[in-house]
C-alpha positions as CSV (number, residue, x, y, z in Angstrom):
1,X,20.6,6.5,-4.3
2,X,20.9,3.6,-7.2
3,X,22.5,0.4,-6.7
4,X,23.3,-2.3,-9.2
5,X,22.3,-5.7,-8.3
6,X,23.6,-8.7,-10.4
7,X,23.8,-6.1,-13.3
8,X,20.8,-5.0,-12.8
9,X,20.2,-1.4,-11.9
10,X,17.9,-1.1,-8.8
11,X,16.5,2.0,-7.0
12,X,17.3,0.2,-3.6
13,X,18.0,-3.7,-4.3
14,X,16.2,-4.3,-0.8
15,X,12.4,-3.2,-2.7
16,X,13.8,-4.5,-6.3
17,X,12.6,-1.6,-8.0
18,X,13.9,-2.0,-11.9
19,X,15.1,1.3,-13.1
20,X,15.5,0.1,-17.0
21,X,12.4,1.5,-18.3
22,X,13.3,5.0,-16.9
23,X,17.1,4.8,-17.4
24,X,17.1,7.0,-20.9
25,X,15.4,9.5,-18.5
26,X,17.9,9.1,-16.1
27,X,20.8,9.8,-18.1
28,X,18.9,12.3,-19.7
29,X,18.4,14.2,-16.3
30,X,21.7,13.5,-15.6
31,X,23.2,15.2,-18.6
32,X,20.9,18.1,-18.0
33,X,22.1,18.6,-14.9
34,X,26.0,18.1,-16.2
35,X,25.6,20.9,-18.5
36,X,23.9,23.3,-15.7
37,X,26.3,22.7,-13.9
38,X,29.3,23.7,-16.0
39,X,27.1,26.7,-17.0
40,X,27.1,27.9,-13.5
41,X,30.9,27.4,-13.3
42,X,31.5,30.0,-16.1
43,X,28.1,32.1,-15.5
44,X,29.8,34.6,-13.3
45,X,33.1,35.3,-15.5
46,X,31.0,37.5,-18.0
47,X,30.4,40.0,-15.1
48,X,34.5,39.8,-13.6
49,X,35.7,40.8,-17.2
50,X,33.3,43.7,-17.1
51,X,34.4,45.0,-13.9
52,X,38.3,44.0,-14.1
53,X,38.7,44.9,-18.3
54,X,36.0,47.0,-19.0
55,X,35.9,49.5,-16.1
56,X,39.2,49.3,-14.5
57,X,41.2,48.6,-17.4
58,X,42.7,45.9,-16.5
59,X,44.3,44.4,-19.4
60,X,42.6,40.9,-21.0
61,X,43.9,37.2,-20.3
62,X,45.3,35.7,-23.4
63,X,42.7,33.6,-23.9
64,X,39.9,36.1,-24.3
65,X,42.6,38.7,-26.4
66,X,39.6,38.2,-29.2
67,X,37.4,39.9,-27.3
68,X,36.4,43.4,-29.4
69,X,39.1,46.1,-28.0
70,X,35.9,49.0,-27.9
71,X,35.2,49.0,-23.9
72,X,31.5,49.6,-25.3
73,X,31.3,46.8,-27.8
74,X,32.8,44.9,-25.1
75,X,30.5,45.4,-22.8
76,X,27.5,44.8,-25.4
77,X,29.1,41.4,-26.1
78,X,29.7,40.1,-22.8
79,X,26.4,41.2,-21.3
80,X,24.8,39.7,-24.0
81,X,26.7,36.0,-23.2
82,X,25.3,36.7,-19.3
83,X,21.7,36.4,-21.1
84,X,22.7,33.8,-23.4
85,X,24.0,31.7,-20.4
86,X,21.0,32.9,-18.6
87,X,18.7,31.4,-20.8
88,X,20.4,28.1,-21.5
89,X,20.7,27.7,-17.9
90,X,16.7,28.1,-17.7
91,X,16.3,25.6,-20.5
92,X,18.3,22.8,-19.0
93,X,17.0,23.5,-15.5
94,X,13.8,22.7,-17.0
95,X,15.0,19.6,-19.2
96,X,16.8,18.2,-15.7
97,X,14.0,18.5,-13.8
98,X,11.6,17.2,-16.0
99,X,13.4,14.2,-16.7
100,X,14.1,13.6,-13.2
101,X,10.9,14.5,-11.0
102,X,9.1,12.3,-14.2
103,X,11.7,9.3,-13.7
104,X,11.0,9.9,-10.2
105,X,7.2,9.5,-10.2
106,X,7.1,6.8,-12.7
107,X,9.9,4.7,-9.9
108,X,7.3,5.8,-6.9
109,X,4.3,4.6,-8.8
110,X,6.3,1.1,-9.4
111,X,7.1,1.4,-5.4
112,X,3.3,1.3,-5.3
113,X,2.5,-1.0,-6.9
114,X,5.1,-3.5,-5.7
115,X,3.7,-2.3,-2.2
116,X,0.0,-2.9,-3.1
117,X,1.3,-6.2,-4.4
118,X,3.7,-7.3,-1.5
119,X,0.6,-6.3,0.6
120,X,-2.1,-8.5,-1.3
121,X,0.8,-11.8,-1.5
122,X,0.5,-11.9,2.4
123,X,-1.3,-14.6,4.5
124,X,-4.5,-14.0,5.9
125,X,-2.9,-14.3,9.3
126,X,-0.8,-11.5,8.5
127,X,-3.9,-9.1,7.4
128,X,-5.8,-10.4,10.7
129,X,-2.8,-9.0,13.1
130,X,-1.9,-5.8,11.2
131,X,-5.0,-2.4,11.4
132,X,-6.2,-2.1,7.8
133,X,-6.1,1.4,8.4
134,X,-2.5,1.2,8.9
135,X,-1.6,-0.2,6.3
136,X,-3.6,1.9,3.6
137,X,-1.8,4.9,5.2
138,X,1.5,3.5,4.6
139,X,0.8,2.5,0.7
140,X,-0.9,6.5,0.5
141,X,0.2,8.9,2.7
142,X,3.4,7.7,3.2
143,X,4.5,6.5,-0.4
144,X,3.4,10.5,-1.4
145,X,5.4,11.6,1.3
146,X,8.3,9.8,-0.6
147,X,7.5,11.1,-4.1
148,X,7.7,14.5,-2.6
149,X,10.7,13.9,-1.7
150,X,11.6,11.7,-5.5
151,X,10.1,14.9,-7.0
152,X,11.3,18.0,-5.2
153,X,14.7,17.2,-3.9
154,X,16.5,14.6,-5.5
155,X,16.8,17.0,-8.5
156,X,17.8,19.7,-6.6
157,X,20.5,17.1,-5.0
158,X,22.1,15.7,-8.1
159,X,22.6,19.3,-9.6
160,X,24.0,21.1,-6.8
161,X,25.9,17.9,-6.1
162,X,27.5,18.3,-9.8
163,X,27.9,22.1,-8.9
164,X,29.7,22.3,-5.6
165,X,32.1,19.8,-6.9
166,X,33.4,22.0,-9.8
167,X,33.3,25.3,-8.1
168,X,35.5,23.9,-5.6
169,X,38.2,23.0,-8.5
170,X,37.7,26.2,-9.5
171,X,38.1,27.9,-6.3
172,X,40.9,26.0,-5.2
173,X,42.5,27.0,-8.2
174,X,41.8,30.4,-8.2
175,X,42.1,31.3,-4.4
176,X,43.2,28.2,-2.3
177,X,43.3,30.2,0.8
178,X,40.0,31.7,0.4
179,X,38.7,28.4,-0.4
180,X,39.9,27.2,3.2
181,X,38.2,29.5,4.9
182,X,35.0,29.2,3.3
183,X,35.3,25.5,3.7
184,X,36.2,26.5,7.4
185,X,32.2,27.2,8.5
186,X,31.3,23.2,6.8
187,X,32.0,21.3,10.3
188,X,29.6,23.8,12.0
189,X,26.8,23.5,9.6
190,X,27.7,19.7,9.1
191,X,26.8,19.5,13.4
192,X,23.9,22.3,12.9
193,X,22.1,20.4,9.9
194,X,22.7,16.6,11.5
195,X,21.1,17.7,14.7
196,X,18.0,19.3,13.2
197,X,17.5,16.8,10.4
198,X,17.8,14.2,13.0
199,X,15.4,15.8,15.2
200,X,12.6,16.7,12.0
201,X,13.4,13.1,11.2
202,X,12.1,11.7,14.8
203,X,9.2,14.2,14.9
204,X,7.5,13.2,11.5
205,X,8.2,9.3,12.3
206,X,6.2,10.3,15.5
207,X,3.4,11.6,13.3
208,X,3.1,9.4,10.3
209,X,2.9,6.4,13.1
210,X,-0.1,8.5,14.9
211,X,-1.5,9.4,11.3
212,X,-1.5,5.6,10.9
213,X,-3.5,4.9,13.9
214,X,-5.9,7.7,13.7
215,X,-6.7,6.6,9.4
216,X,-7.0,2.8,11.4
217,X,-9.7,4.4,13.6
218,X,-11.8,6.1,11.3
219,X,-11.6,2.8,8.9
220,X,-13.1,0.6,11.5
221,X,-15.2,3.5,12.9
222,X,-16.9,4.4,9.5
223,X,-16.8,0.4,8.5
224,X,-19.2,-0.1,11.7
225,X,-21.1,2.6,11.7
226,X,-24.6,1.2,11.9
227,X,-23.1,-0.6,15.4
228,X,-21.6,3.1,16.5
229,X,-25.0,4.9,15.9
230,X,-26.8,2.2,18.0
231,X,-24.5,2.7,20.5
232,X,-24.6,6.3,21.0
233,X,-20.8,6.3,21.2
234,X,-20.3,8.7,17.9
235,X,-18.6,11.2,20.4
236,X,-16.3,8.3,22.2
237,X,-15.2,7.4,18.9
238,X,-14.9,10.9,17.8
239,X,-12.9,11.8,20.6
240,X,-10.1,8.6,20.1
241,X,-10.0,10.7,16.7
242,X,-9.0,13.4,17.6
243,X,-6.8,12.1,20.6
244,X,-4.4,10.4,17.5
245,X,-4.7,13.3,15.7
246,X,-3.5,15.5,18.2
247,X,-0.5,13.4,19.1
248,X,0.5,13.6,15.3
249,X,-0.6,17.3,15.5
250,X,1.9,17.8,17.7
251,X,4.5,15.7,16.4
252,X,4.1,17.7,13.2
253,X,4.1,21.0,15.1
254,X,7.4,20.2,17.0
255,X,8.9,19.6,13.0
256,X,8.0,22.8,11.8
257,X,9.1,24.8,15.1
258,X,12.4,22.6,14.2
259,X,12.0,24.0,10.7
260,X,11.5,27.7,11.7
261,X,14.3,27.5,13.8
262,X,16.8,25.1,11.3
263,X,16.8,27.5,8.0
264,X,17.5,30.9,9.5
265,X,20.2,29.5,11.7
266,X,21.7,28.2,8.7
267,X,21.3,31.3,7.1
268,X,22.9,32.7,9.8
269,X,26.1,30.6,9.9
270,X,26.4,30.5,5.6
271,X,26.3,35.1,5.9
272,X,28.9,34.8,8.5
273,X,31.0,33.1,6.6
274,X,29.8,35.4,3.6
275,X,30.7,38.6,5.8
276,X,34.1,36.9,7.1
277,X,35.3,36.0,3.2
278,X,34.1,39.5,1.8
279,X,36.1,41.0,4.9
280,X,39.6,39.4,4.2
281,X,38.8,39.8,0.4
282,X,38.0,43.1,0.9
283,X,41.2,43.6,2.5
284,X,43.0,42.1,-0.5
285,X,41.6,44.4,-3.1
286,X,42.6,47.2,-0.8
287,X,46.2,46.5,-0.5
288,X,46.2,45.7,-4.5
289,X,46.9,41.8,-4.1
290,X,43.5,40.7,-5.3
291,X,41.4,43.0,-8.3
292,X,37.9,43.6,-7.7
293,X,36.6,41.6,-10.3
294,X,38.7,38.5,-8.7
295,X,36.6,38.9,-5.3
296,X,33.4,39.1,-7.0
297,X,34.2,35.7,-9.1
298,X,35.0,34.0,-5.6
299,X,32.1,35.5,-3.9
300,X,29.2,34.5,-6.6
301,X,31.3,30.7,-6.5
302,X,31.0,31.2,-2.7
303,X,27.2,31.6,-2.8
304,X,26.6,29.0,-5.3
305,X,28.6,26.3,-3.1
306,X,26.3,27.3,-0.3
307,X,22.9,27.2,-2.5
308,X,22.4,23.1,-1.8
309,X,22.8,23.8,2.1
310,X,20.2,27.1,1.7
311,X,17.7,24.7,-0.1
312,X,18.3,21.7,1.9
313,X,17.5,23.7,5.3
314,X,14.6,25.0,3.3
315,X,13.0,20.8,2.5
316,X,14.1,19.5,5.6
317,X,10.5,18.7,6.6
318,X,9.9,17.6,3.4
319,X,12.9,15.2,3.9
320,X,12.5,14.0,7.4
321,X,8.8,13.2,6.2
322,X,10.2,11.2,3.4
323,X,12.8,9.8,5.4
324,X,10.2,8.7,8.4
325,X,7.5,7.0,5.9
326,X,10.6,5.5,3.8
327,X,11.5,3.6,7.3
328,X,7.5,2.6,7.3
329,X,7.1,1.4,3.9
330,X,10.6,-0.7,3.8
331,X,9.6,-2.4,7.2
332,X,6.7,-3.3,5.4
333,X,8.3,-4.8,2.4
334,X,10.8,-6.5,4.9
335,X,7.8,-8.4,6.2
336,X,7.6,-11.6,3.8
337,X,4.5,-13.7,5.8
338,X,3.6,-14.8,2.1
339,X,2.1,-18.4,1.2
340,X,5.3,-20.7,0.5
341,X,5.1,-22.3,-2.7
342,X,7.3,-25.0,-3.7
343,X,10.5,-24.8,-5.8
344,X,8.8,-26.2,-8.6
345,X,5.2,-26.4,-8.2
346,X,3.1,-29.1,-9.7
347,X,0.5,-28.3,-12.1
348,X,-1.7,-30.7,-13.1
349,X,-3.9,-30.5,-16.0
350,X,-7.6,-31.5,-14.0
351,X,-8.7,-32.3,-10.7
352,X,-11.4,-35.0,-9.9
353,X,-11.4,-33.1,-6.0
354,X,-10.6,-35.8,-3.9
355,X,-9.9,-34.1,-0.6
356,X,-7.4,-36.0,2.6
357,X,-7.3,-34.4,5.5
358,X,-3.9,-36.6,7.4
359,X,-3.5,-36.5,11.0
360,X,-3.6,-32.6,10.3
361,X,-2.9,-30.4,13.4
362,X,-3.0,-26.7,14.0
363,X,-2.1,-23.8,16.2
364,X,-1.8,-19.8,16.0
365,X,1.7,-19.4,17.1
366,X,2.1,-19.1,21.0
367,X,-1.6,-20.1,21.0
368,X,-3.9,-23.2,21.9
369,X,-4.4,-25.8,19.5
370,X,-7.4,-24.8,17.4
371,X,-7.3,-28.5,15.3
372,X,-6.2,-32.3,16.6
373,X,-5.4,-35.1,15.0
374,X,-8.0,-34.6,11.8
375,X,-7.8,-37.6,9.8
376,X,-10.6,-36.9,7.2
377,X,-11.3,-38.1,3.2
378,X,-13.8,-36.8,0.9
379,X,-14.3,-38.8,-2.2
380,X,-14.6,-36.8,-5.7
381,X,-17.8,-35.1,-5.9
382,X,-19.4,-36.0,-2.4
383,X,-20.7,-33.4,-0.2
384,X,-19.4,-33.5,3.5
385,X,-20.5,-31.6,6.1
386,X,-18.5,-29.6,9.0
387,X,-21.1,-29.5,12.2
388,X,-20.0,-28.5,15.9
389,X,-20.4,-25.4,18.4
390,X,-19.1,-22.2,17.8
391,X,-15.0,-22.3,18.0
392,X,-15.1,-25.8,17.2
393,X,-12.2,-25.2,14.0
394,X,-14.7,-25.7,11.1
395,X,-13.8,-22.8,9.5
396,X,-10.2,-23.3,10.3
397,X,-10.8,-26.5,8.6
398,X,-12.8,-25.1,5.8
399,X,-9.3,-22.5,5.1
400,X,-6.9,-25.1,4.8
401,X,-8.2,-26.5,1.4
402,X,-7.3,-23.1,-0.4
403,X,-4.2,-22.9,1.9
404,X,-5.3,-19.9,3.7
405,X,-3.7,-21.4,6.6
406,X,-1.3,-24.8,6.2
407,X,-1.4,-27.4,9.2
408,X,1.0,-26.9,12.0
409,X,1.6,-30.8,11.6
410,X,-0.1,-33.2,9.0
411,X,-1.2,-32.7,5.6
412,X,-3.9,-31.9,3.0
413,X,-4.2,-34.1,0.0
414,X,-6.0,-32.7,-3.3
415,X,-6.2,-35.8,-5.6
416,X,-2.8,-37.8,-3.4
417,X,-0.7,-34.3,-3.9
418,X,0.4,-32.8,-0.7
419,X,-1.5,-28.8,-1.5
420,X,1.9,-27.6,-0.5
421,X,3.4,-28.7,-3.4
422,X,1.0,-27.6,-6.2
423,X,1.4,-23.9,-7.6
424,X,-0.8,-21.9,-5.1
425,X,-2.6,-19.8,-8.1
426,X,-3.7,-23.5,-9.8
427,X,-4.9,-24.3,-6.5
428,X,-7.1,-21.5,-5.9
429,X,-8.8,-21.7,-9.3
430,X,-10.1,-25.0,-8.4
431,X,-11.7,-23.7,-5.2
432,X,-14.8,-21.9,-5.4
433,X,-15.9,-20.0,-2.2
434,X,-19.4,-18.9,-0.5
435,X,-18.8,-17.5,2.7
436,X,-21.6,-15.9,5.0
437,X,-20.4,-12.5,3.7
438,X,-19.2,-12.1,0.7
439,X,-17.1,-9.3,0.2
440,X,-18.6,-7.5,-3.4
441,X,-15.8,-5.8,-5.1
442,X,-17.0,-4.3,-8.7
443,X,-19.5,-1.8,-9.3
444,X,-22.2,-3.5,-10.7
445,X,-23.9,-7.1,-9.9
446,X,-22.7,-8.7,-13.2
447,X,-19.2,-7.9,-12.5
448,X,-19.0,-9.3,-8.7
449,X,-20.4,-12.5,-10.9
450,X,-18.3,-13.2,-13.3
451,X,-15.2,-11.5,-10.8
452,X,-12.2,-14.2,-11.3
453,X,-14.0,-16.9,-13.4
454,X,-12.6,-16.7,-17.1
455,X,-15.8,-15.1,-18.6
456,X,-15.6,-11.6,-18.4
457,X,-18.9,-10.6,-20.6
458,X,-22.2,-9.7,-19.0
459,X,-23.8,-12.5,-20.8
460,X,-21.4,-14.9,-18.7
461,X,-23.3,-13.5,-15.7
462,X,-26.8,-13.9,-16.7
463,X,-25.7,-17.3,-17.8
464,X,-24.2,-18.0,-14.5
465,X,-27.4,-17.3,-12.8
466,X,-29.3,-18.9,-14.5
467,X,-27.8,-22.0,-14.4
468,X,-27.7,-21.7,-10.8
469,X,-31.4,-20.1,-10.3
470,X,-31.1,-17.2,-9.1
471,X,-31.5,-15.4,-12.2
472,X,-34.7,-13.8,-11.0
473,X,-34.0,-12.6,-7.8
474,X,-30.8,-10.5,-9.4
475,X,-33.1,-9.1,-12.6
476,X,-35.5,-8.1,-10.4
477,X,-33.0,-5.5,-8.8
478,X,-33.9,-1.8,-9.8
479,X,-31.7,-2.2,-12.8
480,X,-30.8,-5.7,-12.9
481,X,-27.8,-6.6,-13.8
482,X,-26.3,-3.3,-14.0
483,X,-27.7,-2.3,-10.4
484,X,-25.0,-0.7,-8.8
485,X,-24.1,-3.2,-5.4
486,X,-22.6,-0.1,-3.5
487,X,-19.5,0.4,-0.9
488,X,-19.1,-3.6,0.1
489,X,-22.1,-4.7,-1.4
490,X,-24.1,-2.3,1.3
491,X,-26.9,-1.4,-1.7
492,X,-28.4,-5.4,-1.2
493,X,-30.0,-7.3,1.2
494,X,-28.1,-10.1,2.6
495,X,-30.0,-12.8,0.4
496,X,-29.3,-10.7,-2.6
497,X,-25.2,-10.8,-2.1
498,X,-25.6,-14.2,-1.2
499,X,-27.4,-15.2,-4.4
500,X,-24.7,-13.3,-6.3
501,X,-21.9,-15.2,-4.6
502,X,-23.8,-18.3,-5.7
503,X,-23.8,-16.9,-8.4
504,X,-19.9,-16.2,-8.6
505,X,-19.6,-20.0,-7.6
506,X,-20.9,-21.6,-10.9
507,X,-19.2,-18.9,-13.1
508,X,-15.8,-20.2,-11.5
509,X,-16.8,-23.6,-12.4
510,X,-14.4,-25.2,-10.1
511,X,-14.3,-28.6,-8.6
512,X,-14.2,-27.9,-5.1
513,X,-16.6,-26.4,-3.6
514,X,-16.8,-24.9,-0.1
515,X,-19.7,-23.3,2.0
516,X,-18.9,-21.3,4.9
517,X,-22.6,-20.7,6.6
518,X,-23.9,-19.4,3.3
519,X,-27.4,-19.1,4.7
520,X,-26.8,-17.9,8.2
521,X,-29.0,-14.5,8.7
522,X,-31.4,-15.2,5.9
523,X,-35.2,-14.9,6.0
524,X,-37.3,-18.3,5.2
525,X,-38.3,-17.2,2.1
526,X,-34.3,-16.0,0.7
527,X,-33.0,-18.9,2.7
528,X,-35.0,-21.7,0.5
529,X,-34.2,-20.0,-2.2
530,X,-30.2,-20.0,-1.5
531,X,-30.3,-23.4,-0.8
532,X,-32.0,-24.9,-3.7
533,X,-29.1,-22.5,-5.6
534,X,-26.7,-24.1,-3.5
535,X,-27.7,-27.8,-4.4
536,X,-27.4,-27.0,-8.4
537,X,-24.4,-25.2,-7.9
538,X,-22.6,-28.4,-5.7
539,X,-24.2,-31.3,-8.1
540,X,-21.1,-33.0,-9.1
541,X,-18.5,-31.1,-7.7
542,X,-16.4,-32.1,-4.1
543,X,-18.5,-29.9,-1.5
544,X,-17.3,-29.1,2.1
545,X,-20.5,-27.1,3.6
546,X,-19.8,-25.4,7.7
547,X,-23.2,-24.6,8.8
548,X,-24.8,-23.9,12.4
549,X,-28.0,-24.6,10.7
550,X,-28.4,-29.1,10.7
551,X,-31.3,-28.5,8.5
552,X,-29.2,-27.3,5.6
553,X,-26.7,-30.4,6.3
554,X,-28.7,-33.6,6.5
555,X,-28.9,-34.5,2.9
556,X,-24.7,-34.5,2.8
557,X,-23.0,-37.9,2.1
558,X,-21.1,-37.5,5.3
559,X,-21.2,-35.5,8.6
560,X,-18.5,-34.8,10.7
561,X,-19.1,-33.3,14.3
562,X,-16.1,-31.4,15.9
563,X,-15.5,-30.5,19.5
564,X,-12.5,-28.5,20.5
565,X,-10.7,-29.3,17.3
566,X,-11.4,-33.0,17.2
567,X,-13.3,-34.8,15.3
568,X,-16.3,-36.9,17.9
569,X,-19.1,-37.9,15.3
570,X,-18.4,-39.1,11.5
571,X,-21.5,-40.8,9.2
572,X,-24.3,-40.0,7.5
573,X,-27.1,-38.0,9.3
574,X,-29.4,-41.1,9.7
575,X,-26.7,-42.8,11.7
576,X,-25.6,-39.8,13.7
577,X,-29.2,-39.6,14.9
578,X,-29.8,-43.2,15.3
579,X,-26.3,-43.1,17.7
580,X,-28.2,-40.7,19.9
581,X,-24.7,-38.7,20.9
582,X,-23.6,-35.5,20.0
583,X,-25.0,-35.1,16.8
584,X,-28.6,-35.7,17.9
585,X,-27.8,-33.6,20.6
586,X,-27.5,-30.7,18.1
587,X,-29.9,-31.5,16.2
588,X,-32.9,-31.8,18.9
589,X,-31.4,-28.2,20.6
590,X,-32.1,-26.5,16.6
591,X,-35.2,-28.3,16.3
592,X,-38.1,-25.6,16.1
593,X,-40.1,-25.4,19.0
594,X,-44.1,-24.3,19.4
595,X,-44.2,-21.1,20.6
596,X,-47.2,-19.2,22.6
597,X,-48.4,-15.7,20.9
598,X,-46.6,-12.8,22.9
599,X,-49.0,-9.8,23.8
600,X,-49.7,-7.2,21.9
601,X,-49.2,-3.7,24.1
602,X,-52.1,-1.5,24.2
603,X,-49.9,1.3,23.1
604,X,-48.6,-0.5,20.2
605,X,-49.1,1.8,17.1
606,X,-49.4,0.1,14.3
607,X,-48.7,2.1,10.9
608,X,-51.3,2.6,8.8
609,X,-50.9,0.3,5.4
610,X,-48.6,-2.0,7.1
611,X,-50.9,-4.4,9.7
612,X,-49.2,-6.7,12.1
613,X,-50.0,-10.2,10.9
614,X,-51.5,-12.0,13.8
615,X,-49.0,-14.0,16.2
616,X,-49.6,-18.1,15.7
């Protein structure tokens, strides 16, 4: 199960897992184990001498001619070393185990936590093809399945291992016929357990696949809930539930009919062979070539060489689980989509956040091109704008400059440095985001501020907001600050997470800025408020703003109209409108328009306390 990689110890070198800091407990375990061992080799000798020197009268080997010659003293004595062995071999059972189901946990929760991390070090591509549900099944239910697994039978493993290997010495020595023909029943059971194991093994792959899909369904069911209720499709989604869950129902029910059927058939097979060693032994004793205490020796070593296949039969489904999720976390792991860095990544000491798009290109693989030709450069500290129909690639655009995605061909510039060759974590602290929805991930409003900025103190978010203004509109929450935001931010309004990502902006203090429609969806009221937010928190700093709404985009240095990844329009918005093209297009289609009053139904009932204004 361990492997040594370069001289470094490694649970498997594929998942570099580093064993060091649970090595003592290893060899500890180990060791425990050892000693068990050895005690079960000479546990059942105690009870031969009884039977062969003490009631037959057989006379003692040499070595044990110390033993008291009283039959009754005898007797006392040896029983007593049964209890003594007893009990030692109940203290280092414990000691084994403890060790080893600990050192186990302790290398599952590092398999964790190098999954969680593998998981979070991927591209954003590789999260948009892959079902989030999926994938949190794989880092729970199936990285438990494998700690049951660490836990309850790799320390059963390593101590019978130790133990069948002596007894076999010793029965070899003692009886090397009888030993053959105990060994005789092993290709049988080999063929029996391979077939079964094989079989649980396919079963629970079946099922930990379908228990991937159906977590995957209720994830996106229960993450769009409010669109599910106003649907009226509860029970259609309900029912592709429980469709996955009864394939994996019945994957899992085919492993334990496997199960019921696996351990008494190996049962069987391991009493034949008892029956068919006891017969010929039997025999022996019978004709005086073999003493009665002699058979019962072989027979309890007989037993004990058969105890790993009796308890393996018992956790096969525990195994064949552990076995199928194994095969679902290591594909996993095998998957490297990361961001490439550079051998040695640059890290310069400051910005100014002078931004060059060159000739950049860009295409999903075995897609259309989404971006042509962009050949685009905004100076340190102007504000450009990103304007064009939906599906134009402004937010593609927008995710090249914190290398969410790289250009198929081309490159971006930050300051003359190719982005690829600056340290992607000294990148990303000079980009300060505001998308349309922004994702809340703390507890409270003054963490999701102050969430990856370098002040971590709740006075570092007031300050924040402040500076930004929108210090009022987050006190004012029920308790302010400390106002719980909820799963997702789903306890605010949409103006109040937005004012907290602006919020989140200044506390970054970074030098590039980029808006992704930060005040699509906002009421009149919110929205002016946002974007006087928005114009504190870009004074100074290189600003690339993607909005639908031309109103919010006028006053940037320059605009840049795309259509079907190329760039059409470039200049400020005074010139744009003055060329009369596409820009002024787009502009005229968003300006508002008078609008008559719409009637008022007669059987409109309007609640009491809350009066429809009157149309204008």
């Amino acid at each position: 199960m361990s492997a040594s990689t370069g001289g470094r110890p490694r649970l498997i070198s594929a998942w570099g897992l580093d064993l060091r800091p649970v090595r003592a407990a290893l060899v500890g375990g180990v060791a425990f184990s050892t000693f068990r061992a050895a005690l079960q080799w000479v546990a059942p000798v105690p009870l031969k001498i009884i039977f062969d020197s003490v009631f037959a009268n057989h006379p003692l080997p040499a070595a044990l001619a110390w033993l008291p010659a009283d039959h009754t003293e005898r007797l006392y004595l040896l029983v007593g070393a049964m209890l003594a062995v007893a009990v030692l071999l109940g203290l280092t059972a414990y000691g084994a185990n403890a060790l080893l189901a600990g050192a186990g946990q302790r290398v599952v929760f590092d398999l964790r936590t190098l999954l969680f991390r593998h998981l979070t070090g991927q591209s954003i591509g590789f999260h948009q093809r892959r079902r989030q549900g999926d994938l949190l099944a794989r880092l729970g239910g199936d990285v438990q399945a494998m700690q049951n697994v660490v836990v309850n039978v790799v320390p059963v493993v390593v101590e019978n291992t130790l133990t069948v290997a002596g007894m076999l010495v010793i029965m070899f020595v003692l009886q090397w016929q009888f030993c053959l023909l105990a060994l005789s029943i092993l290709p049988v059971l080999g063929l029996v357990m391979r077939h079964y194991t094989g079989a649980i093994k396919s079963a629970q792959r079946t099922a930990r696949r379908n228990e991937g899909l159906a977590t995957s369904s209720a994830q996106q069911t229960l993450a769009s809930l409010p669109v599910v209720q106003a649907y009226g499709t509860e029970d259609s989604e309900v029912g592709r539930y429980a469709q996955l869950s009864a394939t994996a129902l019945g994957a899992n029910r085919h492993s334990v009919l496997l199960q019921s059927r696996f351990t008494p058939l190996v049962t069987l097979l391991m009493t034949t062979s008892t029956a068919v060693v006891m017969l010929v032994g039997g025999l022996q004793v019978l004709h005086g070539h073999l003493t009665s205490g002699d058979l019962l020796l072989f027979s309890a070593y007989f037993g004990a060489m058969y105890t790993p296949a009796r308890q393996l039969a018992k956790l096969a489904g525990t195994i064949g689980v552990g076995q199928a999720s194994a095969e679902r976390v290591t594909e996993l792991l095998a998957t490297h989509e990361e961001v490439p860095q550079a051998a040695r990544p640059a890290h310069p000491r400051r910005t100014a956040g002078r931004i060059t798009f060159d000739r950049v290109h860009f295409a999903h693989p075995g897609g259309d091109p989404v971006l042509c030709d962009i050949d685009l450069e905004i100076g340190a500290g102007r504000h450009q704008a990103l304007v064009g129909a939906t599906g134009a690639g402004k937010s593609t655009l927008l995710r090249m400059v914190p290398r969410f995605l790289d250009p198929t061909t081309g490159a971006v510039y930050l300051d003359g440095v190719d982005l690829r060759a600056l340290d992607l974590g000294w990148l990303r602290q000079q980009v300060a985001l505001v998308p349309q929805e922004m994702a809340l991930l703390r507890p409270t409003v003054w963490e999701n501020v102050v969430y990856g900025s370098s002040g971590r103190a709740r006075a570092d978010a007031m300050a924040a907001a402040r500076a930004v203004g929108v210090y009022d509109v987050l006190a004012d929450l029920r308790e302010g600050f400390d106002t719980e935001v909820g799963e997702g931010g789903s306890r605010l309004s949409g103006g109040q997470r937005q004012c907290v990502a602006v919020a989140r902006a200044m506390a970054r203090d970074a030098r590039v800025l980029l808006l992704d429609e930060p005040t699509t969806g906002l009421d009149a009221a919110t929205q002016s408020v946002v974007v006087d937010a928005l114009d504190r928190l870009s004074d100074g700093r290189t600003t690339i703003i993607v909005s639908h709404a031309l109103s919010a985009v006028h006053s940037a240095d320059r605009i840049t109209v795309l259509s079907s990844g190329s760039m059409i329009e470039h200049g400020t918005h005074h010139e744009l409108l003055r060329a009369g093209a596409a820009y002024h297009g787009l502009y005229t289609a968003g300006a508002p328009r008078r609008q008559e009053p719409l009637p008022i139904p007669h059987d409109f009932a309007t609640p009491v306390g809350n009066p429809v204004p009157a149309a204008r």
